[in-house]
N, C-alpha and C positions, 0 to 999 in steps of 0.2 A: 173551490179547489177542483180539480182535471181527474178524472174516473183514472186508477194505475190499473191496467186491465191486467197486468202481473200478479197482482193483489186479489182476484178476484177468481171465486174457483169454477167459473164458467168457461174460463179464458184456458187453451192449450194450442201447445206446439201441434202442426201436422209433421208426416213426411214427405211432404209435398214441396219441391221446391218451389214453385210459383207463387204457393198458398198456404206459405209457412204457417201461420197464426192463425187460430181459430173462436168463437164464440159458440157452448152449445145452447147458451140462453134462446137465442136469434136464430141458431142454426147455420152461419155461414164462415167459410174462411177466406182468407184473401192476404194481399201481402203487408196492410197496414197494423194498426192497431184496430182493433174491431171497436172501441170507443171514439177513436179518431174518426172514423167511420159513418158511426151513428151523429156524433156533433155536427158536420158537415153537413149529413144527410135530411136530419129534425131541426136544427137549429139547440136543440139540446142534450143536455148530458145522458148517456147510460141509465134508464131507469131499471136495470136486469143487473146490476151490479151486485153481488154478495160477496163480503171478505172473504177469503180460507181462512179455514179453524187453525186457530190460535195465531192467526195476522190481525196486526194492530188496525189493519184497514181502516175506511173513513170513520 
């Protein structure tokens, strides 16, 4: 199953329009999904993934 970085409390909006999305796990923002990101990047999923509290997450 595909990392929902929505889901995940590392994952925030910027103000940024360029670089809307962010990851503070990794430290970076940019305009994709920051798990999108990292799959491309590693060949694998998110391993900095944490649910928010009280999300049914993986």
């Amino acid at each position: 199953m595909a990392v929902n970085c929505f889901e995940c409390r590392n994952f925030y909006v910027t103000w940024e329009p360029r670089h809307p999305r962010g990851c503070k796990a990794y430290g970076f923002k940019m305009r994709e999904l920051p798990s999108a990101v990292v799959l491309r990047s590693s060949g694998i999923e998110c391993m900095k993934f944490e649910p928010k509290k009280g999300s049914g997450g993986r």
